[in-house]
C-alpha positions in Angstrom: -30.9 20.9 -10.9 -30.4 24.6 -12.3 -27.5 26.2 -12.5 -26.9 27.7 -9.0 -28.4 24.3 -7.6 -25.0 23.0 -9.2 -22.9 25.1 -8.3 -24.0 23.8 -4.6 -23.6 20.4 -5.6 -20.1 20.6 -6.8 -19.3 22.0 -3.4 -20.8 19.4 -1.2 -18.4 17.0 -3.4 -16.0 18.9 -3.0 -16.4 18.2 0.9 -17.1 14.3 0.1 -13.8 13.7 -1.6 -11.4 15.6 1.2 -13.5 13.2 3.4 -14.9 16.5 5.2 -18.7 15.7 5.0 -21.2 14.6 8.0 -24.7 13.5 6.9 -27.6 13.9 9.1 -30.4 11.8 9.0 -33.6 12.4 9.4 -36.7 9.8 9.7 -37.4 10.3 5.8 -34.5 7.8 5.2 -36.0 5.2 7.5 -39.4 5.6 5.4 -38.3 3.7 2.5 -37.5 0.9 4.6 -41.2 1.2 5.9 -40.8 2.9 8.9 -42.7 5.7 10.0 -41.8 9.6 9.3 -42.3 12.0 12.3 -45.7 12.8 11.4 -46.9 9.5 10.8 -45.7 8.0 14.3 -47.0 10.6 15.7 -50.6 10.0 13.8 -49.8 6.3 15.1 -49.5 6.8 18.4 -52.4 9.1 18.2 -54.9 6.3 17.1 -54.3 4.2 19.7 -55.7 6.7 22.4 -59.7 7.0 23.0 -62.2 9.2 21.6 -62.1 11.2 25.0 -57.9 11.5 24.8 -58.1 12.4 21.2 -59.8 15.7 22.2 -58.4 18.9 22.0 -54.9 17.0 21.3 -52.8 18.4 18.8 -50.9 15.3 16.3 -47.5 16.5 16.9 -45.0 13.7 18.0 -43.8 16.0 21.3 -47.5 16.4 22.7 -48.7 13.2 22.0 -45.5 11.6 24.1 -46.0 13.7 26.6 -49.4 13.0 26.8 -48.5 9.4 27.2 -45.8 10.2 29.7 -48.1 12.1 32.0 -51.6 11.0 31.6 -51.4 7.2 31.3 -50.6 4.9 33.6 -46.8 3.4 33.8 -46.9 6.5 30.7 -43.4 6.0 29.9 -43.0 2.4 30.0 -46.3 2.3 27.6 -45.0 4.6 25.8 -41.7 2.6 24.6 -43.8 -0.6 24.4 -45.8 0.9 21.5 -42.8 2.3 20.0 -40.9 -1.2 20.3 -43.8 -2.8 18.6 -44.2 -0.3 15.6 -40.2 -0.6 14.4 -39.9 -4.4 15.7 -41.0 -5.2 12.0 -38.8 -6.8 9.7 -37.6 -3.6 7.6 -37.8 -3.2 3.6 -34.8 -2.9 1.6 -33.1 0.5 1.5 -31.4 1.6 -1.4 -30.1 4.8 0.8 -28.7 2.9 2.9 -27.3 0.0 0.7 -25.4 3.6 -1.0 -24.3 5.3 2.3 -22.6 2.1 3.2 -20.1 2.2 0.6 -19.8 6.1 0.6 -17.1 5.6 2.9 -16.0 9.1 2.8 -18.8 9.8 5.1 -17.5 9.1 8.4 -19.9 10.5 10.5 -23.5 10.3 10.4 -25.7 11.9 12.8 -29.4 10.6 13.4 -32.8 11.3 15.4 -33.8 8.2 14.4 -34.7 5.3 16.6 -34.5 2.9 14.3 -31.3 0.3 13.8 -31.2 0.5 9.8 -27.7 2.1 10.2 -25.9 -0.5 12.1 -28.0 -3.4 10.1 -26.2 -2.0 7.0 -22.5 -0.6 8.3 -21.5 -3.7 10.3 -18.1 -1.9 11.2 -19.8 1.8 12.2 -19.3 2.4 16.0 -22.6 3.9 18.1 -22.5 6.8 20.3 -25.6 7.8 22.2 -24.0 8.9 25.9 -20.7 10.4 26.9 -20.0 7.3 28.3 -19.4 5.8 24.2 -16.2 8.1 23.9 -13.8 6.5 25.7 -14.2 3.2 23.4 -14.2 4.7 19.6 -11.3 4.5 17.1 -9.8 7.3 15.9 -10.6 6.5 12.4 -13.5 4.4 12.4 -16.8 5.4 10.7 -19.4 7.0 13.6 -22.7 6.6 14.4 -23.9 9.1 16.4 -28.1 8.9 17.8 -28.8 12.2 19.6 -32.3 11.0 20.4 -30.8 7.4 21.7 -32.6 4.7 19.7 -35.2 1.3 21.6 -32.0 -0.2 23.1 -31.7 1.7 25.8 -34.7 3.3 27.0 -33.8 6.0 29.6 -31.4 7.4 27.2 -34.5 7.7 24.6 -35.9 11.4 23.6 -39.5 11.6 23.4 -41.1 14.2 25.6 -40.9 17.9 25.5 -38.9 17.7 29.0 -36.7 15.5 26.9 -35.5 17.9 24.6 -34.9 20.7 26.8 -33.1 18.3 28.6 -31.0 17.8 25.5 -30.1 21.4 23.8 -30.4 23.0 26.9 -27.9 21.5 29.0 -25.6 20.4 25.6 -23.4 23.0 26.8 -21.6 21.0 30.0 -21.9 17.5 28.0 -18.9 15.7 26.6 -21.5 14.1 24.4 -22.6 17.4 23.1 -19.3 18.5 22.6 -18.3 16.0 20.6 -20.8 16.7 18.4 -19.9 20.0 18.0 -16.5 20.0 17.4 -17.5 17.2 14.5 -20.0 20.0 13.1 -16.9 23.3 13.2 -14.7 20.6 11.3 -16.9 19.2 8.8 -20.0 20.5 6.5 -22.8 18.7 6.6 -26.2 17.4 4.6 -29.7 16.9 6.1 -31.3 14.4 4.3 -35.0 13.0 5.5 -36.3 15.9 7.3 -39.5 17.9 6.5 -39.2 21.4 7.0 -42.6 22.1 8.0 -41.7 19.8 11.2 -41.8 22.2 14.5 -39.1 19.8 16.0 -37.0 20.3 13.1 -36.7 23.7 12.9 -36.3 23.8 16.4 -33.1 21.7 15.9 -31.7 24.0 13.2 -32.4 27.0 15.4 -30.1 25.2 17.9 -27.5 24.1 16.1 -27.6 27.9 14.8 -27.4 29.4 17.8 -24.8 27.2 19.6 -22.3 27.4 16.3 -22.3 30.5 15.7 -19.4 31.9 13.7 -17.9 28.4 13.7 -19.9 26.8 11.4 -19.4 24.8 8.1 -21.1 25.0 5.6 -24.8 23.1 5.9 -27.3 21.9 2.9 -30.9 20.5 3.1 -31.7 18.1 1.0 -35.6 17.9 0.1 -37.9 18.0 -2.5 -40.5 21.5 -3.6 -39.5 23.7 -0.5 -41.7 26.8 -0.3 -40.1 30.1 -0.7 -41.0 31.3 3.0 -39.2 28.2 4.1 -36.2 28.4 2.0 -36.1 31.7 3.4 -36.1 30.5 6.9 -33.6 28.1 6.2 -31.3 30.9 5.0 -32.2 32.6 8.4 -30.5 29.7 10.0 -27.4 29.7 7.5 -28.7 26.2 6.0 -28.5 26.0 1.7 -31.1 24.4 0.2 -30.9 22.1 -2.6 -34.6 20.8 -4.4 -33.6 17.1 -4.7 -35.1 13.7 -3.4 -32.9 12.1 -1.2 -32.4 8.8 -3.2 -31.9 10.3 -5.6 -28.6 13.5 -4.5 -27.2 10.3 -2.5 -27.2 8.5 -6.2 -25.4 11.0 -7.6 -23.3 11.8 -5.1 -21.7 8.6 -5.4 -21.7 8.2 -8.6 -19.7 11.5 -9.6 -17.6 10.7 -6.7 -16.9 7.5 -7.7 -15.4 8.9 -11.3 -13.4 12.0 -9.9 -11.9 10.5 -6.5 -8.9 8.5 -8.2 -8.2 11.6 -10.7 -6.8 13.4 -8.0 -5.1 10.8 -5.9 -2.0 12.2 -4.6 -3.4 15.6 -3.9 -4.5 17.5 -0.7 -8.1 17.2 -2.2 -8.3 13.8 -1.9 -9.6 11.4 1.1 -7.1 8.6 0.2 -8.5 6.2 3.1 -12.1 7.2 1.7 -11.2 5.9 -1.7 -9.7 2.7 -0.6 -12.7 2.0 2.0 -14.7 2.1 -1.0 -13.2 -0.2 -3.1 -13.6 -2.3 -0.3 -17.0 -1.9 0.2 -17.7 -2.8 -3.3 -15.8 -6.2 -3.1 -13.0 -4.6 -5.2 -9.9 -4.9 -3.7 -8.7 -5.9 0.0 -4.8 -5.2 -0.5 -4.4 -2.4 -3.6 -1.2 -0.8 -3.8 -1.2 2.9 -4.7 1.8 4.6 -5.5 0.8 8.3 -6.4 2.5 11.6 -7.6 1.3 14.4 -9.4 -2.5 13.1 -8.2 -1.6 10.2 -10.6 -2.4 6.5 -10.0 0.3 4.0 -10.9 -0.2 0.7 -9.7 -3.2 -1.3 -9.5 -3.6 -4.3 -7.4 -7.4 -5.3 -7.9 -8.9 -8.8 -6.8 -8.9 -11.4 -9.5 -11.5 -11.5 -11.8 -13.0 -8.1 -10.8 -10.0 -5.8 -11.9 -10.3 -4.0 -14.9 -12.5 -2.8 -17.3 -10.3 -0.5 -19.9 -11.8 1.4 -22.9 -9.6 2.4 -25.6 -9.8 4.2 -29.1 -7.6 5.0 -31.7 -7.7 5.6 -35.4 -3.9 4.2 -36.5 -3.8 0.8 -37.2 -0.4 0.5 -35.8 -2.5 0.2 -33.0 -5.1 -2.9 -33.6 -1.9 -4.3 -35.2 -0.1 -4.1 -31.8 -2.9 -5.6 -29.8 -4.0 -8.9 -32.8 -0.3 -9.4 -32.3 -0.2 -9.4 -28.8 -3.7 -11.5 -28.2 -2.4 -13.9 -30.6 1.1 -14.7 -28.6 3.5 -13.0 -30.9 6.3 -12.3 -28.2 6.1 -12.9 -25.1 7.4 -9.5 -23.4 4.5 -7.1 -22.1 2.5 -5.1 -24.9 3.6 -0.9 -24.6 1.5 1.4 -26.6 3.1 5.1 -27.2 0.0 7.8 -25.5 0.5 9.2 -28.9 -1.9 7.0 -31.3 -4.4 7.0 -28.5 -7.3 9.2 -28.7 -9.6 8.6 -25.7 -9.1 6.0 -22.7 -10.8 5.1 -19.7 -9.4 3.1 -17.2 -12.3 1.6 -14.4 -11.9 -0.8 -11.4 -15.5 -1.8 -11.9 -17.4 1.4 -11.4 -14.3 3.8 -10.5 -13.0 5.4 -12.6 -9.0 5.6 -11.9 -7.6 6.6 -15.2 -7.7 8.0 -18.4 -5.4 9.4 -21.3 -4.1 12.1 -19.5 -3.4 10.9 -16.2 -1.9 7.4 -17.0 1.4 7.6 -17.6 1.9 4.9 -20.0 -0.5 1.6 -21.4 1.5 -1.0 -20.6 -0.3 -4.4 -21.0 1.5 -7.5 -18.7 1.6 -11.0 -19.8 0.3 -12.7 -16.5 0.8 -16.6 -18.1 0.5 -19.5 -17.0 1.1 -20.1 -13.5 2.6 -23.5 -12.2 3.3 -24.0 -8.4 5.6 -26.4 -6.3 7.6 -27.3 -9.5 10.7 -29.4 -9.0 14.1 -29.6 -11.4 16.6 -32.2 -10.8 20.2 -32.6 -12.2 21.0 -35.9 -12.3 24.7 -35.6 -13.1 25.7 -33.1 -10.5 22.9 -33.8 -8.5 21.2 -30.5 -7.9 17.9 -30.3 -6.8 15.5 -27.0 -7.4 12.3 -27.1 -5.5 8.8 -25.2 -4.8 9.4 -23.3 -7.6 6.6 -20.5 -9.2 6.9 -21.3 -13.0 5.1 -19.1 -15.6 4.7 -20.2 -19.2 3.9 -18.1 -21.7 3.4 -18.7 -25.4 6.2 -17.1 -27.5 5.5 -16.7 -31.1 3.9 -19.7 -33.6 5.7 -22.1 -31.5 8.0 -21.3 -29.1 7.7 -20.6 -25.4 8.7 -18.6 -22.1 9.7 -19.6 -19.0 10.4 -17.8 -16.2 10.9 -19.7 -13.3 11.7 -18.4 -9.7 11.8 -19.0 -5.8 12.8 -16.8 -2.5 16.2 -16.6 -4.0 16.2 -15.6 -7.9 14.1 -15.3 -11.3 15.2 -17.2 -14.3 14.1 -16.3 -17.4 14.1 -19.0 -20.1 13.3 -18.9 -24.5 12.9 -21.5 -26.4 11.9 -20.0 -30.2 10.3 -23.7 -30.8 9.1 -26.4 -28.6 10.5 -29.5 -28.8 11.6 -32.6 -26.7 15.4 -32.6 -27.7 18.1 -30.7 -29.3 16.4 -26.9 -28.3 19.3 -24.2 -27.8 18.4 -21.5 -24.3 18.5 -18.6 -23.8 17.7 -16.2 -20.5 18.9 -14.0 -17.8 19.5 -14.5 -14.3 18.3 -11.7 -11.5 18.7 -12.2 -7.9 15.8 -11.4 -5.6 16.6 -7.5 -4.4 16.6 -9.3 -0.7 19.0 -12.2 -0.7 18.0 -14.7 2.4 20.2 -17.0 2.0 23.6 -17.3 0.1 23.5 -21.0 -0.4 20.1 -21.2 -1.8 21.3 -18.5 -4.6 24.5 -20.1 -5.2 22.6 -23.3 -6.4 20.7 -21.4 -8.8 24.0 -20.6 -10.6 25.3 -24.0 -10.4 22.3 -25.3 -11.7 22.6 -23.0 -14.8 26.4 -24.0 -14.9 24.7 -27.2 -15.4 22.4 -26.0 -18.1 25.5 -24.4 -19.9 27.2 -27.7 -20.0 24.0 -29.4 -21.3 23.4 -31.5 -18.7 20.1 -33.3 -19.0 17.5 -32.7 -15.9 14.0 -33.5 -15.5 10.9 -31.0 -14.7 8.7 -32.7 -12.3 5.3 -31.2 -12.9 1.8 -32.1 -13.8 0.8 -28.9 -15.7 3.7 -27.7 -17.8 3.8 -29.0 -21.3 5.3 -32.4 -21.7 8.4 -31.7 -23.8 9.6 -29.7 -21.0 9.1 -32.7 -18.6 12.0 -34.8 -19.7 14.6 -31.7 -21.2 17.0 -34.0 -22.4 19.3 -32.8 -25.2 18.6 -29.1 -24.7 21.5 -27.1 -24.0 22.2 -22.9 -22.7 23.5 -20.8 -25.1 24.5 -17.8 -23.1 25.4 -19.1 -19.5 29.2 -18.3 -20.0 27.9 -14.7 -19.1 26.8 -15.7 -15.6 30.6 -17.2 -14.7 31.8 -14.2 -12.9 28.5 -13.1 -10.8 28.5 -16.5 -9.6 31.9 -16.4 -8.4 30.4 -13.0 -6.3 28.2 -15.8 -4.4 30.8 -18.4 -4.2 33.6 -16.4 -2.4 30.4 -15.5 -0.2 29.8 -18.7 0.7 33.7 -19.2 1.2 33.4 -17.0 3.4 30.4 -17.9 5.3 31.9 -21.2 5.9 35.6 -20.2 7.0 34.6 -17.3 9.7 31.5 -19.1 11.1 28.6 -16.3 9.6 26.0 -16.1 8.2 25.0 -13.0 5.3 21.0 -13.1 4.7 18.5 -10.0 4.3 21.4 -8.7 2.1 20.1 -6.2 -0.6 21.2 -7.0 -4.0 22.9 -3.8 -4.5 24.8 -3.9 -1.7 26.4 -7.0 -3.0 27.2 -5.4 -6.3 28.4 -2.2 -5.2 31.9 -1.1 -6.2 33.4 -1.4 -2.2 31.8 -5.0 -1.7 33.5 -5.9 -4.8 36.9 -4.5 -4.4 36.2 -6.1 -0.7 35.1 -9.7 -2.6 38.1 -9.5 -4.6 40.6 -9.1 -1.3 39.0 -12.4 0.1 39.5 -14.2 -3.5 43.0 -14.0 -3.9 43.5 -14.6 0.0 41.8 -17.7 -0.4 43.5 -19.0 -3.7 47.1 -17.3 -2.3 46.6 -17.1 1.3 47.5 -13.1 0.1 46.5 -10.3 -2.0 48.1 -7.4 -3.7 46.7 -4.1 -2.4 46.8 -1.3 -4.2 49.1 1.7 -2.9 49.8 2.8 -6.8 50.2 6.0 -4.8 52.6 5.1 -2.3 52.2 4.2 1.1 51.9 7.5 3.9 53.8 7.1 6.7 55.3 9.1 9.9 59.0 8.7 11.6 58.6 8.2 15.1 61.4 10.4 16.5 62.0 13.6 15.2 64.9 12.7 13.0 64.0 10.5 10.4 67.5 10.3 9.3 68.0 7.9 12.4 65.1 5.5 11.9 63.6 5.9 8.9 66.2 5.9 6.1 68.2 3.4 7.9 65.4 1.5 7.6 64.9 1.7 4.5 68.3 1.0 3.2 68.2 -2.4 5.1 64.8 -3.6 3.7 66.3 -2.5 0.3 69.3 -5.2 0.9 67.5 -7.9 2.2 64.5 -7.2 -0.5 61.1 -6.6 1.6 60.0 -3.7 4.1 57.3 -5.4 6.4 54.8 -3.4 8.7 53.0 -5.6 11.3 49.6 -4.7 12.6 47.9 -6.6 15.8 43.9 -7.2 15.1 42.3 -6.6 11.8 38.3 -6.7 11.4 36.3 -5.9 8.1 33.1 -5.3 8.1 31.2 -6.9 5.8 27.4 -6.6 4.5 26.7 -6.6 8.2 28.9 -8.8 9.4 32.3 -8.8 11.4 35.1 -11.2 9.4 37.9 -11.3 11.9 41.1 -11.6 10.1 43.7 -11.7 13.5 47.1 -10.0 13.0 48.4 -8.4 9.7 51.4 -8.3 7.6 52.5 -6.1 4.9 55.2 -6.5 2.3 56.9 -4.0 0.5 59.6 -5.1 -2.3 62.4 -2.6 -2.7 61.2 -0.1 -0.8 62.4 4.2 -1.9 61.5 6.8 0.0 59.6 9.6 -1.6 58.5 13.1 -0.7 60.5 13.8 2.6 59.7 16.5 5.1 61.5 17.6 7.6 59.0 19.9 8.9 56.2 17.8 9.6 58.1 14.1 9.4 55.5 12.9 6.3 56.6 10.5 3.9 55.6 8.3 1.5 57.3 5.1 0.8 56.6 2.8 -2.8 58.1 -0.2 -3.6 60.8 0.2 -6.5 59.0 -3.0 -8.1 55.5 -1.8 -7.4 54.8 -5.2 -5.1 52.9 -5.4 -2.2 51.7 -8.0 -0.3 49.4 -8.3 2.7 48.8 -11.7 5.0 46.6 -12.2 7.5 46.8 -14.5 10.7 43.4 -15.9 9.0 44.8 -17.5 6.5 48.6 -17.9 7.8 51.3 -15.7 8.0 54.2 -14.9 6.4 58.0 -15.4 6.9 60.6 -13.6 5.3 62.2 -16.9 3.6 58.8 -17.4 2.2 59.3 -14.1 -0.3 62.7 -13.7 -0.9 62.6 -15.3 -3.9 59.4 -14.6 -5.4 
């Protein structure tokens, strides 16, 4: 293509990847599948009339239907007969329309072709040929649309010059027609497998001229060695031309949209359903996560064995030296390479390309290992029983190995610097799932490391992992001291759960962890180890007199509660809330130890009280309440 030619393709893809492009095809698609062009059935149907009929008629597809139509008997019927036998054959493979099948960004493609080579090759594209077809399309689905009908249903056919004025000339009033207008002031489009020097054709682009007017989007013809009088016309009709073979633009097309798609995922530019329709199309992917910003792809979610196919150079040998090391197992945390000693990368999920240097934010390469399913652990000594757990192994170093073993409720992440059967030292980290389902089921996770701390033995039951690991006698936990208070988290939980009759699940990890949850946690600890807990009111305690002379009720109060040692303030119901659920405590007491009264006002009958020894002490019905005889010598 020359230059200006170039220029027109770059804006026809830019169409294609905003998923704004309509193609309309023409019979010289259907050719390389074997069927007839215009001309050719027209020569066809020709033949098969006498020497006497072949007289003074013209080989033009209109006047030989019409002669059909009106001079032979049944003319119509006949006429459909011959057509049904010439494309009953068994079509030739088309690579046009293996290509237009996974160009998904095409979403509508309007035909004149009778032919079926469209729906043979997009099993998912929806037909229209009648108004009667709208009220049953999706929204989003890919679109079919035959303006001339197609052999399926015969009255709704095109052939005859009566036919076509039928068509464009009462388009106006039809639902059908106005569908296919709004698609064509919305959307540019390419016509691929006409022939300019068809009558019919340039009739069509004189209609759709005419009837868009002002509306229009841009419109391209696709052909090869166009004459300058008919690229002239063309431009009469506002349709670009662009001296290519079909095949061959539809190639390209796909190819260069294939490789600039991805690089602006994220962006307005960008038919995100287009690219994703595509991948599936190829076989790529049928659930790939994309998480985009900036018009940068981050994650990649590919189908097994046809994921990626990454091409990196660099001229530092820190970097061959961090990949040997990597291939060869030294380590087993995933391999990061700094974008600094990289000079050119390209990142494919098998003919896309969705990445390079400059749009990846970071080479990252994760250790997948070795995966192990429905594993079982048993403690024998405190009989705790782990099951259907995911294990991973990976190889650590010369010798050693990784484990990291998980279930609905946690990941545990296990090194051993060198495999043996007996006297190997662990170490790991515990993470709760960010969704905890059940309390119980985590809560056995950190007994079983409790276990692991106190080197009990405990047997792997699996067929795969490595048979060391099978029977762990003799191994012990180095670190598990660290896990002593989180587990305690999950134990007053459970305390909890089982006192008040509730349940927590679906409880996000954070949540649990967060400062008031905690303070909360701590609350429920001591009532359960006490029956109390010590608030803090380091502050004091706000309070109001009832009357308005706090010299009456208030200080006499006070000086009472000082003799006899404890101020108490009674409440009736107390409910927390707690990670969604209601804990009802019942009524409330609160003891104050040698109460003083602070910060009187007269004015407004505020006051703080604080205990002289800074105690305080709340019971609840709960967990049994207080009597005075019970503190008066504490």
């Amino acid at each position: 293509m020359i230059e200006d030619q170039e220029h027109l393709f770059e804006k026809i893809l830019e169409m294609a990847l905003k998923g704004k492009l309509i193609l309309w095809a023409g019979a010289g698609l259907s050719m390389e599948a074997g069927y007839p062009s215009g001309g050719q059935l027209a020569e066809l149907l020709w033949q098969r009339l006498s020497d006497t009929e072949k007289q003074d008629l013209q080989i033009d597809l209109l006047k030989v239907s019409d002669y059909y139509v009106n001079h032979q008997e049944n003319g119509r019927k006949e006429l459909i007969k011959t057509l049904t036998e010439i494309f009953h054959k068994k079509p030739q493979p088309s690579d046009s329309h293996e290509i237009i099948n996974k160009m998904a960004f095409i979403k509508t493609i309007i035909t004149t072709n009778y032919d079926k080579l469209f729906e043979e090759h997009i099993l998912d594209i929806e037909v229209l040929k009648t108004s009667k077809d709208l009220t049953r399309i999706k929204a989003n689905s890919r679109k079919l649309i035959k303006i001339h009908g197609d052999l399926n249903s015969p009255k709704q056919l095109v052939l005859t010059e009566s036919d076509y004025s039928k068509l464009y000339g009462n388009g106006r009033q039809d639902p059908f027609w106005s569908k296919v207008r709004v698609e064509l002031t919305e959307k540019g489009v390419i016509f691929i497998g006409y022939g300019f020097n068809d009558l019919n054709v340039r009739g069509l682009f004189e209609y759709l001229h005419k009837k868009l007017k002002r509306h229009q989007q841009p419109k391209y013809l696709i052909a090869p060695n166009l004459s300058n009088p008919d690229k002239a016309k063309l431009e009469s009709y506002g349709i670009q031309y662009l001296d290519c073979n079909g095949i061959d633009f539809l190639t390209r097309l796909y190819q260069e949209w294939k490789t600039t798609g991805f690089m602006h995922l994220g962006s307005d530019e960008v038919d995100t359903d287009g690219l994703i329709n595509s991948l599936k199309h190829e076989g790529l992917s049928d659930a790939i996560s994309i998480k985009s910003g900036g018009g940068r792809l981050f994650t990649y979610n590919p189908v097994p064995g046809k994921a990626w196919n990454l091409t990196v150079t660099s001229d530092q040998e820190e970097f061959g030296k961090r990949i040997n090391d990597w291939q060869k197992g030294y380590g087993a945390d995933d391999l990061f390479i700094p974008k600094q000693i990289i000079n050119e990368a390209i990142l494919k999920i098998g003919d896309f390309v969705v990445g390079n240097q400059e749009t990846i934010p970071e080479f990252r390469f994760f250790r997948q290992g070795r995966i192990h399913d429905k594993v079982r652990i048993v403690f024998f000594e405190s009989k705790i029983e782990l099951e259907n757990l995911n294990v991973r192994s990976y190889k650590y170093g010369e010798a050693g190995l990784k484990i990291i073993v998980s279930d609905q409720y946690a990941c545990f992440t296990i090194v051993i610097p060198k495999i043996s059967t007996s006297n190997f030292t662990y170490t790991g980290t515990i993470k709760p799932k960010e969704i905890c389902e059940s309390v119980s089921g985590l809560l056995k996770w950190y007994d079983a490391i409790n276990a692991l701390g106190n080197g009990e033995p405990f047997k792997i039951y699996s067929k795969e992992l490595p048979k060391g690991y099978q029977d762990a006698n003799g191994g012990s936990f180095k670190n598990a001291e660290g896990f002593q208070s989180t587990r305690l988290v999950f134990q007053v939980l459970k305390e909890i759960e089982e006192k008040f009759k509730v349940r927590f699940s679906e409880i996000k990890e954070k949540e649990i962890f967060s400062e008031g949850t905690l303070k909360r946690l701590n609350e429920f600890l001591h009532l359960f180890r006490e029956n109390r807990f010590k608030p803090d009111y380091a502050n004091g305690l706000p309070v109001r007199s009832i009357s308005d002379d706090p010299e009456k009720d208030v200080i006499p109060l006070i000086n009472k509660a000082n003799k006899d040692g404890f101020l108490i303030f009674l409440s009736d119901q107390n409910n927390v809330s707690l990670l969604n659920q209601e804990i009802q405590l019942g009524k409330g007491q609160l003891f104050i130890e040698k109460p003083i009264l602070e910060n009187m006002s007269s004015k407004t009958n505020e006051m703080i009280i604080k205990s002289g020894t800074n105690n305080y002490f709340v019971f609840y019905e709960a967990f049994g309440l207080a009597t005075f005889k019970d503190h008066k010598n504490d």
